[in-house]
C-alpha positions as YAML, in Angstrom:
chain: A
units: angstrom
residues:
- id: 1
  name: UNK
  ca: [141.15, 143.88, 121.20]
- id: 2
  name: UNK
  ca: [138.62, 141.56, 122.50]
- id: 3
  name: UNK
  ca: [138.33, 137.97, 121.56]
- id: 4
  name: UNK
  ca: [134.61, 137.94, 121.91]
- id: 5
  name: UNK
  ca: [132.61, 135.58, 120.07]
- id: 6
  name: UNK
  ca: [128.36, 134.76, 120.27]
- id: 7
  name: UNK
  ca: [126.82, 132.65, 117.80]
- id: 8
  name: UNK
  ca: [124.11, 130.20, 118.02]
- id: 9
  name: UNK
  ca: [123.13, 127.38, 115.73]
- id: 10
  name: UNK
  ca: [119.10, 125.27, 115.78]
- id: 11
  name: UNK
  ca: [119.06, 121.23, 116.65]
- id: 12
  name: UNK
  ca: [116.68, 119.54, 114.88]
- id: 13
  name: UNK
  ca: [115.45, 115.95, 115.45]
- id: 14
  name: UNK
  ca: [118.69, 113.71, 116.88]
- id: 15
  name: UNK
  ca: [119.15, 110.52, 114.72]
- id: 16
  name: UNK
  ca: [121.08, 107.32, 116.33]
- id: 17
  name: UNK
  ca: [121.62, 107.11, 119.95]
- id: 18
  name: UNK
  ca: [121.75, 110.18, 121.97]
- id: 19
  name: UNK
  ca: [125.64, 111.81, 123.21]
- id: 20
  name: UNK
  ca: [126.09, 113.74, 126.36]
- id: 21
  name: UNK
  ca: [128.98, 114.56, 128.05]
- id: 22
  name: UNK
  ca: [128.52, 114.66, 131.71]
- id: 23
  name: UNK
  ca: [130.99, 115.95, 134.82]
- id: 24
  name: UNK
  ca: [133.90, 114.28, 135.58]
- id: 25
  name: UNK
  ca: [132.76, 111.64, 132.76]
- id: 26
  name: UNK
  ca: [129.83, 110.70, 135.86]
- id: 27
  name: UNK
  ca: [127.38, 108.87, 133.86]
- id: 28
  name: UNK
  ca: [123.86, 109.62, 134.37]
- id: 29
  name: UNK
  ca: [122.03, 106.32, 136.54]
- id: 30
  name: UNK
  ca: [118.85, 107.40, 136.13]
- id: 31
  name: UNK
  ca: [117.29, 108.19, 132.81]
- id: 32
  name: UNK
  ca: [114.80, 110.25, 133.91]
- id: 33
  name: UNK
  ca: [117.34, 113.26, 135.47]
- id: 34
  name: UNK
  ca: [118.86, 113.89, 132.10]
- id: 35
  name: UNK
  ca: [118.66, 116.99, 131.23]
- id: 36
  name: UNK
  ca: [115.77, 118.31, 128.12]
- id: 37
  name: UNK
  ca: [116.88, 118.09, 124.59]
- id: 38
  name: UNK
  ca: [118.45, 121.43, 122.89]
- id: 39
  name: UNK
  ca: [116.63, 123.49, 120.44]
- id: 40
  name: UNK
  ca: [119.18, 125.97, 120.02]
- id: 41
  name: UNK
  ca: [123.26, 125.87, 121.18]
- id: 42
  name: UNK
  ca: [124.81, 129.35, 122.38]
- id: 43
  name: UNK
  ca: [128.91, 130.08, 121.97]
- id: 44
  name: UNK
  ca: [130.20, 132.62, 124.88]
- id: 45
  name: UNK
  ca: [133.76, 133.45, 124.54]
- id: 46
  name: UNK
  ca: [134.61, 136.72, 125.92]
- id: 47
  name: UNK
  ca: [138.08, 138.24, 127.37]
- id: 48
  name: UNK
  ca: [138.05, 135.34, 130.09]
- id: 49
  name: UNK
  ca: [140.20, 132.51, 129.24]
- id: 50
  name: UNK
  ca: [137.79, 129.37, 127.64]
- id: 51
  name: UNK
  ca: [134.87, 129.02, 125.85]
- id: 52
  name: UNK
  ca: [131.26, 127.91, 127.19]
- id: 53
  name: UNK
  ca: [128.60, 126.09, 125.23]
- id: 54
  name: UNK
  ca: [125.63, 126.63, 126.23]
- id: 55
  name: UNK
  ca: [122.41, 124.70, 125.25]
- id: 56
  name: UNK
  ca: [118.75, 125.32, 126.01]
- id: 57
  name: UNK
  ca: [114.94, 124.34, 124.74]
- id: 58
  name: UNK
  ca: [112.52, 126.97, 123.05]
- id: 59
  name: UNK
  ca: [111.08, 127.44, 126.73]
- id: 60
  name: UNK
  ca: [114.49, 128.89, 128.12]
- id: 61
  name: UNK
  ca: [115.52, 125.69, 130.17]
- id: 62
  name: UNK
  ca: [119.15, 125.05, 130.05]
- id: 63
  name: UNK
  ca: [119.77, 121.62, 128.48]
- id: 64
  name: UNK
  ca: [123.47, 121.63, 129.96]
- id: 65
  name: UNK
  ca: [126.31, 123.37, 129.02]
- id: 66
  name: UNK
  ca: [130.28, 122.60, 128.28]
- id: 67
  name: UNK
  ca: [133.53, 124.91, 128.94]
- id: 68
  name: UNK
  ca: [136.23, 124.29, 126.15]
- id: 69
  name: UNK
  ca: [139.33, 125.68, 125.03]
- id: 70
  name: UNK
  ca: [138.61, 127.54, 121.62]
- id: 71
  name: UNK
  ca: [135.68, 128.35, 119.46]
- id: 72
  name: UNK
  ca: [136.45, 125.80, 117.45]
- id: 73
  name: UNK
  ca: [137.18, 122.80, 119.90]
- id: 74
  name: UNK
  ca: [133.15, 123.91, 121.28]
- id: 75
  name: UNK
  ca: [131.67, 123.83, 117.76]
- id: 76
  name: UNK
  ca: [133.66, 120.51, 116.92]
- id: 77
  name: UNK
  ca: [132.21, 118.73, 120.20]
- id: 78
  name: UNK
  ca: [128.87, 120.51, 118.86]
- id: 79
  name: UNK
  ca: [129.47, 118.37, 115.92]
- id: 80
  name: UNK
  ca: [130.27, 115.56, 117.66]
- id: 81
  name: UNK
  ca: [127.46, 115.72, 120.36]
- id: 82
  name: UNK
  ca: [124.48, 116.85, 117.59]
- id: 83
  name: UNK
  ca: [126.17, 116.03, 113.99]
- id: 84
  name: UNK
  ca: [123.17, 116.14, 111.22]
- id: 85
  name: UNK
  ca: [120.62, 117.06, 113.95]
- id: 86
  name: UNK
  ca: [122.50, 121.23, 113.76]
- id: 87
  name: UNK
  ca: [120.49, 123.49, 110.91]
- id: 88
  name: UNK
  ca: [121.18, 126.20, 109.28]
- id: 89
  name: UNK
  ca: [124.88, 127.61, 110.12]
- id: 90
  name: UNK
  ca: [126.27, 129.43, 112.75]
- id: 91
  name: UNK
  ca: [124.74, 132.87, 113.08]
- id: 92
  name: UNK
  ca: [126.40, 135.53, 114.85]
- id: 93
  name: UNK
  ca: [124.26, 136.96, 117.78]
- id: 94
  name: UNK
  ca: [123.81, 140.74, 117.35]
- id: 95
  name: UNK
  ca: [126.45, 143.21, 119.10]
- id: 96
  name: UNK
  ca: [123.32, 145.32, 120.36]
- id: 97
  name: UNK
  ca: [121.79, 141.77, 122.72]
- id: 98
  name: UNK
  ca: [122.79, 142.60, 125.56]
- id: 99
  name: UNK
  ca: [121.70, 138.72, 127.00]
- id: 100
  name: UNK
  ca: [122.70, 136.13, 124.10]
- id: 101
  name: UNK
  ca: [121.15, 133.58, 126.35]
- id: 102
  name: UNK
  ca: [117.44, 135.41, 126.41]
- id: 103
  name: UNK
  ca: [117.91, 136.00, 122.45]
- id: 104
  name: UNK
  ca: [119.67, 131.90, 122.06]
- id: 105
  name: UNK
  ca: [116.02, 130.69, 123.81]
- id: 106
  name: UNK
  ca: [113.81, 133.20, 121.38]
- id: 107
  name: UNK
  ca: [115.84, 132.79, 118.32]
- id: 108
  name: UNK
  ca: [115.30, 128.88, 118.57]
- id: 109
  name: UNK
  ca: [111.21, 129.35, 119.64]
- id: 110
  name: UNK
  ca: [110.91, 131.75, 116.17]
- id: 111
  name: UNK
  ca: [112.80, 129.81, 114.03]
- id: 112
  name: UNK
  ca: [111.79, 126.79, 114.57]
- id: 113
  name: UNK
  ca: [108.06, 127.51, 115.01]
- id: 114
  name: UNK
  ca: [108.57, 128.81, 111.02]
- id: 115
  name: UNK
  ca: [110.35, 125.57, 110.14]
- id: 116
  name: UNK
  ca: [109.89, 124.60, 106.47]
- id: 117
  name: UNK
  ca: [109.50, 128.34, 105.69]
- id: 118
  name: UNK
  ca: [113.29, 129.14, 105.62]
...
């Protein structure tokens, strides 16, 4: 039985000071080589051991991404790194996508252009 799990969740507009977790806990020198803000985080877990989140703009960019332990240790840092700023709740990504990170990046672009109408 596979394990696999793909959802995605929107950001909205971050409140307070903004949290990023960086490699090695390096921090980031020069503000202007931090990586875009997320629109839109993805949740990979498939039969490989781990967990990546995954986190890109409306445009496709990757905003950075984050290899945990469980689904639910990578939507509790979610929580922790975006708290009030995540809308709407987890959606599943549909078994048919074949690329969760093309349909992450469209979802987020749709969705968000409609905001206020959902």
């Amino acid at each position: 039985m596979s394990a696999r799990t793909r959802s995605v969740v929107l950001v909205g507009a971050l409140t307070g000071e903004r949290k990023a977790t960086h490699t090695g806990g390096h921090r980031v020198i020069q503000p202007d080589k931090l990586l875009p803000l997320a629109d839109v985080l993805l949740i990979v877990a498939d039969d490989e051991p781990g967990v990546m989140l995954f986190r890109y703009t409306t445009y496709g960019e990757s905003a950075g991404d984050t290899w945990h332990a469980t689904v639910d240790e990578a939507r509790a840092h979610a929580e922790y790194e975006y708290g009030n700023a995540l809308i709407l709740p987890w959606m599943d990504v549909p078994e048919d996508v074949a690329d969760p990170h093309m349909f992450a990046a469209k979802y987020a672009l749709d969705r968000l252009n409609d905001r206020g109408r959902w």
